[in-house]
N, CA and C of each residue as an Amber inpcrd file, in Angstrom:
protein
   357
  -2.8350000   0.0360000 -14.1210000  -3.9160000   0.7860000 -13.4780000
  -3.5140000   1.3290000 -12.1160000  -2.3070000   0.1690000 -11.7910000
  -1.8350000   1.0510000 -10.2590000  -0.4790000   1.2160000 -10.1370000
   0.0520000   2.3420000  -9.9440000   1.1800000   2.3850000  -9.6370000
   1.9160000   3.1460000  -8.3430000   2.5070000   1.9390000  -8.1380000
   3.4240000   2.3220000  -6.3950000   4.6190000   3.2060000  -6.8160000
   5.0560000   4.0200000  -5.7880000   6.6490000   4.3020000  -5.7490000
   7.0740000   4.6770000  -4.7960000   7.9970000   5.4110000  -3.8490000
   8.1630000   5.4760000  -2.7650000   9.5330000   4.6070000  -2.2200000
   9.5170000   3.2940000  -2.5060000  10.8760000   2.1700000  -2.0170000
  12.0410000   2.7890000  -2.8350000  12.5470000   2.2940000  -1.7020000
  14.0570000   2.2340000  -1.5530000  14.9280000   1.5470000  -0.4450000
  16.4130000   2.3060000  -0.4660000  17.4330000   1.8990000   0.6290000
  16.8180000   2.6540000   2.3800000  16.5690000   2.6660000   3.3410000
  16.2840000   3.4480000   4.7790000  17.3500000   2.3520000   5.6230000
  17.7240000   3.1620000   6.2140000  18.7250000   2.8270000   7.6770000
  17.3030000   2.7620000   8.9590000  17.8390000   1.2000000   9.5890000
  16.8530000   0.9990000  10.5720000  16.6510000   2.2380000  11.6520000
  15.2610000   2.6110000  11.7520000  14.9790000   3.5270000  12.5220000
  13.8950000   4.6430000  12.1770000  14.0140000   4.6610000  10.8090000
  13.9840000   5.5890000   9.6560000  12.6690000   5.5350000   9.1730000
  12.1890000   6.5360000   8.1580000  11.0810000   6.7230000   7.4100000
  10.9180000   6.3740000   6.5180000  10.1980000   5.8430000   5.8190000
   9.6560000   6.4390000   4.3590000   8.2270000   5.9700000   3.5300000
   7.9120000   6.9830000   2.7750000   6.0690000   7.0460000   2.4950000
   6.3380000   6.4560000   0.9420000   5.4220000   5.7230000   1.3570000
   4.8660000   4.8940000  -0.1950000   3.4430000   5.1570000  -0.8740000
   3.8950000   5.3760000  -1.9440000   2.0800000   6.2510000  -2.7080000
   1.8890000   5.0550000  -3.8410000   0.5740000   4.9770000  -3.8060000
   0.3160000   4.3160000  -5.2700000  -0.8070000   5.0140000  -5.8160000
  -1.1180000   5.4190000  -6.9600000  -1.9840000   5.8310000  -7.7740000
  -3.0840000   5.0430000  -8.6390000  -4.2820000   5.2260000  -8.6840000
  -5.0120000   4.5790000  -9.7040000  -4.8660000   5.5190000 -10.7890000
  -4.9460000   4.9470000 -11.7930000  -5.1700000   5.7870000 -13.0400000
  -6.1010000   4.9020000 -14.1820000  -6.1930000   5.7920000 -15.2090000
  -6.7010000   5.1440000 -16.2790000  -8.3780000   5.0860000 -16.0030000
  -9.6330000   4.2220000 -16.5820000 -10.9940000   4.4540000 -16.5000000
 -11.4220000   3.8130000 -15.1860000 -12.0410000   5.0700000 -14.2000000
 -12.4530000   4.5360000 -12.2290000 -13.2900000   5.2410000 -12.5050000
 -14.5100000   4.0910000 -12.1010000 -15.5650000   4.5130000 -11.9870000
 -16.0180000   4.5640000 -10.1070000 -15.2950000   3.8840000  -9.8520000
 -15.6090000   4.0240000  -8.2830000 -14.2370000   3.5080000  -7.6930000
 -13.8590000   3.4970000  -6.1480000 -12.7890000   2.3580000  -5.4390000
 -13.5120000   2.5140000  -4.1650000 -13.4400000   1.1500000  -3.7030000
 -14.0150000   1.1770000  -2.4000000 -13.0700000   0.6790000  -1.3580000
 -12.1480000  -0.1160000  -0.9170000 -10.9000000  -0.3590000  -0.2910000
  -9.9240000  -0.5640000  -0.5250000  -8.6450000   0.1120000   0.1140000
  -7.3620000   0.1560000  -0.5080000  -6.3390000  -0.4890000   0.4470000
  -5.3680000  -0.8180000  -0.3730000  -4.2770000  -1.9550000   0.8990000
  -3.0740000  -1.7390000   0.4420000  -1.7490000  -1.8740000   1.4580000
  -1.4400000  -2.5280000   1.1380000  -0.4470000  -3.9560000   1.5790000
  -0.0060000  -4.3010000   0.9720000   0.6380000  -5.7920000   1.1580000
   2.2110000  -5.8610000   1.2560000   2.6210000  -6.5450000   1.5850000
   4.4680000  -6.9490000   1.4280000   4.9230000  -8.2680000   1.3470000
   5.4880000  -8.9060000   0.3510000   6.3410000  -9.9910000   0.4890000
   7.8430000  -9.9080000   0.7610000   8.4910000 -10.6470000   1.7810000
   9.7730000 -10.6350000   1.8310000  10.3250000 -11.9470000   0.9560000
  11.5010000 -12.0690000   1.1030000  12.3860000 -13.1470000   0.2660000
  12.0860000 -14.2880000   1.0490000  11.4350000 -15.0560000  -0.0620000
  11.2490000 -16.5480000   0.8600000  10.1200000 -16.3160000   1.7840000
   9.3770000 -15.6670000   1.4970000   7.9410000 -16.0400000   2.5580000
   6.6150000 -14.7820000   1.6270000   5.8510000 -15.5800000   2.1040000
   4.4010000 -15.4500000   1.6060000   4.2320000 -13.9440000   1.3370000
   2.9690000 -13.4730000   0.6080000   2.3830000 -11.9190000   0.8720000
   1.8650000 -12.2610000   1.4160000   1.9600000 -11.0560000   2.3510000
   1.3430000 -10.5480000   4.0260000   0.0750000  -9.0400000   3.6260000
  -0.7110000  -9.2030000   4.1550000  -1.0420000  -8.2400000   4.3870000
  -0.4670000  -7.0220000   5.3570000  -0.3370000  -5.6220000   4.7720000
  -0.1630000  -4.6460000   5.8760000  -1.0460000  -4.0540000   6.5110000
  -1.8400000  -3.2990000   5.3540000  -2.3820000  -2.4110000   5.9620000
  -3.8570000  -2.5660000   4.6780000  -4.9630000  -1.8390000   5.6250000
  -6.4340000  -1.1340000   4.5950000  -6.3120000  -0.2580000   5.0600000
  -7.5440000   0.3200000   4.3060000  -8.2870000   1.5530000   4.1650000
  -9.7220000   2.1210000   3.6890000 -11.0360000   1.9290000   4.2690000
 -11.8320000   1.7810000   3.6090000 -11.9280000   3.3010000   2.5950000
 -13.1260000   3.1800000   2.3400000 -13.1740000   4.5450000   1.4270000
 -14.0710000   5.9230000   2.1060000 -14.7630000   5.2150000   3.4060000
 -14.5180000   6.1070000   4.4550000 -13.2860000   6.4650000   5.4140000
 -12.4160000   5.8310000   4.8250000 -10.9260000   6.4350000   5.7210000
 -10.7370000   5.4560000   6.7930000 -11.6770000   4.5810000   7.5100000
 -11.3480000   3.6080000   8.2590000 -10.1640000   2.2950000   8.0780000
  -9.2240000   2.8990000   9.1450000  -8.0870000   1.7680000   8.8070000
  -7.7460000   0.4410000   9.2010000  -7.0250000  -0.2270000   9.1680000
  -6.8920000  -1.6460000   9.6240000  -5.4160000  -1.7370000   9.4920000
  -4.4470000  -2.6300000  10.4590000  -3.3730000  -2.8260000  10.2230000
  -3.2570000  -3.9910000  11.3150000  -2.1230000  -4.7990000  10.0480000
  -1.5770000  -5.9580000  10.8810000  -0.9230000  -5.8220000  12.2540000
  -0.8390000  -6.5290000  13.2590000  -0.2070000  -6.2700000  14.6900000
   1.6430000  -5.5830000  14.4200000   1.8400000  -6.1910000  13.3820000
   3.4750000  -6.3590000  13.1440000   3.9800000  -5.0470000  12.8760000
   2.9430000  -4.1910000  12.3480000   3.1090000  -2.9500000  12.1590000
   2.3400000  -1.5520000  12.7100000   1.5460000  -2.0810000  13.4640000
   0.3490000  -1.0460000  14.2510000   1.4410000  -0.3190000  15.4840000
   1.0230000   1.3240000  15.1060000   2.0750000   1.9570000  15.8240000
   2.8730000   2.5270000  15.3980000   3.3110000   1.8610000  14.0900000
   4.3540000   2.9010000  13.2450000   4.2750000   3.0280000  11.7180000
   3.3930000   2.2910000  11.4640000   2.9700000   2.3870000   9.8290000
   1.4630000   3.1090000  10.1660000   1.0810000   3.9310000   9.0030000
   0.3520000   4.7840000   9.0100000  -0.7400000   5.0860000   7.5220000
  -1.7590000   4.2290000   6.9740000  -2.1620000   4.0960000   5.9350000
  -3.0040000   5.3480000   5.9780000  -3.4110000   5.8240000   4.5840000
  -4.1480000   6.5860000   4.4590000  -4.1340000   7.3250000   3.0760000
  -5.5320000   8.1170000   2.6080000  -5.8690000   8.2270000   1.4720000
  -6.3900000   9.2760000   0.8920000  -6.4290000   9.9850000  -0.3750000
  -6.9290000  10.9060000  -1.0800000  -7.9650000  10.6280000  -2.5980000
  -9.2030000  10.9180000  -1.6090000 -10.1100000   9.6570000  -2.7460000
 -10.1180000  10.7060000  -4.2300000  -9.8490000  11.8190000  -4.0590000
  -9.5990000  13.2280000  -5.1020000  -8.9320000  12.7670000  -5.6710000
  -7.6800000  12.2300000  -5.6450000  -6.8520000  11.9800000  -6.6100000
  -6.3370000  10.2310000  -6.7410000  -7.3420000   9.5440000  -6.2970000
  -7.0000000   7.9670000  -6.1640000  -6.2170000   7.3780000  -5.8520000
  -5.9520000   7.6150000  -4.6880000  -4.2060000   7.5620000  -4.2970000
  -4.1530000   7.3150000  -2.9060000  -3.5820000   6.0650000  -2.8420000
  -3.1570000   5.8470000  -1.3150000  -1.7770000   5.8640000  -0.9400000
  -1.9250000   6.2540000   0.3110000   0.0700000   5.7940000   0.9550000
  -0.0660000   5.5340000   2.2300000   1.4150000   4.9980000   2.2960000
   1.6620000   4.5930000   3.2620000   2.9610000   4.9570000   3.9390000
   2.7400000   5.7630000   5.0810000   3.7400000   6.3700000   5.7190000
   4.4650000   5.1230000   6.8390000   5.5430000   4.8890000   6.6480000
   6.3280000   3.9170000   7.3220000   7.4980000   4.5890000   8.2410000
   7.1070000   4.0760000   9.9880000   8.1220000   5.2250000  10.6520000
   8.8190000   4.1880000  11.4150000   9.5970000   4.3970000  12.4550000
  10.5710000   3.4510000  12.6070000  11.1000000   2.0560000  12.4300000
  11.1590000   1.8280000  11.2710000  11.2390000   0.5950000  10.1370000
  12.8410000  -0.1250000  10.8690000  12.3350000  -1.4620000  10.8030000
  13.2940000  -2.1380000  11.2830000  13.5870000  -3.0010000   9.8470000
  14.4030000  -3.6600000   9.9080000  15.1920000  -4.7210000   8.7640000
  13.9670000  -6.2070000   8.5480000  13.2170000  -6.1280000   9.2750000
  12.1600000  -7.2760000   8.7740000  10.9500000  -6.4510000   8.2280000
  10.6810000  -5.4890000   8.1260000  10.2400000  -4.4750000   7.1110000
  10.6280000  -4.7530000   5.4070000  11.8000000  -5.0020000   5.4670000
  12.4550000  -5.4640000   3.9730000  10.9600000  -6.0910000   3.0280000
  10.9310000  -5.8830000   2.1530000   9.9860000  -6.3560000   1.2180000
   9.6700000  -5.5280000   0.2340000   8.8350000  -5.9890000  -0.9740000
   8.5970000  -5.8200000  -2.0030000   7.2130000  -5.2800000  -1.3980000
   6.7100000  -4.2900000  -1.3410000   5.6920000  -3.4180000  -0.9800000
   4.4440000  -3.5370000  -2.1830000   3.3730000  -4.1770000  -2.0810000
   2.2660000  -4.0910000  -3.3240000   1.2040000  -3.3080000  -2.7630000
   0.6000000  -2.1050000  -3.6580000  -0.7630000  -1.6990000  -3.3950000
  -1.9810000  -2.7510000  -4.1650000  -3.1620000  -2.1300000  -3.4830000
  -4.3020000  -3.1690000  -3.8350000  -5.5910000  -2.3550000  -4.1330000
  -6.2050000  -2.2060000  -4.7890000  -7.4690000  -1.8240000  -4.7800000
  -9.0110000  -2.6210000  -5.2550000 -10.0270000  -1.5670000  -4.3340000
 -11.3380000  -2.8730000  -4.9670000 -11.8860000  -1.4610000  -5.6160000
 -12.0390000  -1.8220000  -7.0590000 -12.4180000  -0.9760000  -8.0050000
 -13.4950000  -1.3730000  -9.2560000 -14.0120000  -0.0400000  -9.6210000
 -14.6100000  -0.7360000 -10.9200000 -14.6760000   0.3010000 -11.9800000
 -14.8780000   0.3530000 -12.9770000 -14.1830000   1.0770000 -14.6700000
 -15.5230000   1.8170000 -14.6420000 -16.4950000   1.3430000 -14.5870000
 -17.7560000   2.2200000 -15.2280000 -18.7180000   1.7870000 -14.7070000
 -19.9830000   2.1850000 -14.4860000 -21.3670000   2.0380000 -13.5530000
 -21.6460000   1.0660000 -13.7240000 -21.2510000  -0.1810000 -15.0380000
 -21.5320000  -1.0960000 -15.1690000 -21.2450000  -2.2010000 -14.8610000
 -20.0510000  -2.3370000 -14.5450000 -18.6490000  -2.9980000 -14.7070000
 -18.9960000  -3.6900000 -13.0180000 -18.2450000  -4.7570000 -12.7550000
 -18.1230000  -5.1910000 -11.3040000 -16.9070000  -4.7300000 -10.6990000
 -17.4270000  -4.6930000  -8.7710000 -15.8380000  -4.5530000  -8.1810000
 -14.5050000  -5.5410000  -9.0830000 -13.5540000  -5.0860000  -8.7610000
 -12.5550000  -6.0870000  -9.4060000 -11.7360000  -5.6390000  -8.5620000
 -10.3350000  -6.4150000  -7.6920000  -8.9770000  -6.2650000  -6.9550000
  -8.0220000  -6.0360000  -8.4990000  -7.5120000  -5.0190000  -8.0790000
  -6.3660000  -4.4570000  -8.7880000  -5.2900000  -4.3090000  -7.8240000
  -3.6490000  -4.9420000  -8.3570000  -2.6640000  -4.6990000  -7.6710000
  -1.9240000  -3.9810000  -8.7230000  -1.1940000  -3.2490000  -7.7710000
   0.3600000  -2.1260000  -8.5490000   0.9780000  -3.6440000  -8.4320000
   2.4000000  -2.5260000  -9.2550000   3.7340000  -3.7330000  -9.8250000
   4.3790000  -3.5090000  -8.7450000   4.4600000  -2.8620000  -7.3110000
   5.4410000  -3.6070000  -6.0720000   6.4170000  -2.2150000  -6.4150000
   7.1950000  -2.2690000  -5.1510000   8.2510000  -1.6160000  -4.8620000
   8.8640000  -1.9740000  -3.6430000  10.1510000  -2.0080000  -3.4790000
  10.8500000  -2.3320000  -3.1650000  11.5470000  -1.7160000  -1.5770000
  11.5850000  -2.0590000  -0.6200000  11.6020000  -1.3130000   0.4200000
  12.9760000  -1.9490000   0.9830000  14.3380000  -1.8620000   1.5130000
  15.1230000  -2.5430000   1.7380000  15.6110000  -1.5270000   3.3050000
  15.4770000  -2.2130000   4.0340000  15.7770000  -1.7190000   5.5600000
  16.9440000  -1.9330000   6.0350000  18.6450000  -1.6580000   5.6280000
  19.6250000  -1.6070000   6.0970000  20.6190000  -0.8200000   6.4210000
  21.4890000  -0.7060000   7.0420000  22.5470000  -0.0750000   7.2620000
  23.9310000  -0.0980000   6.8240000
């Protein structure tokens, strides 16, 4: 239902935007995130987004990560700008969604991508 892409290899200093898509039956989404685990330590939260566009971001990244969204096409990203090497992580989107007028919110995560910050 969600899919990230965007990760890869970046040299510390560097850019790069991560999109994830909802697809499949949305009947509504009301906040979007997303998250990172590195090797050997917990998922972290990064970043929200409500569905009025209001953002939120962890201290670790406020300043150079940049969330934000296109409720037209269900799709959030995340623009990442001078990325250092503890950036490294497996990048997950998140959404609070629901299938049909009937249906309850439900958290949906993408399958992760991969962000590796070296030189």
């Amino acid at each position: 239902q969600l899919q990230a892409s965007g990760g890869g290899l970046v040299q510390p200093g560097g850019s790069r935007r991560l999109s994830c898509a909802a697809s499949g039956s949305i009947f509504s989404i009301t906040a979007m995130a997303w998250y990172r685990q590195a090797p050997g330590k917990q998922r972290e939260l990064v970043a929200t987004i409500s569905s009025g566009g209001s953002p939120y971001y962890a201290d670790s990244v406020k300043g150079r990560f940049t969330i934000s969204r296109d409720n037209a096409k269900n799709t959030v990203y995340l623009q990442m700008n001078s990325l250092k090497p503890d950036d490294t992580a497996v990048y997950y989107c998140n959404a609070n969604l629901r299938t049909d007028a009937s249906s309850r919110y439900r958290y949906y995560w993408g399958q992760g991508t991969l962000v590796t910050v070296s030189s």
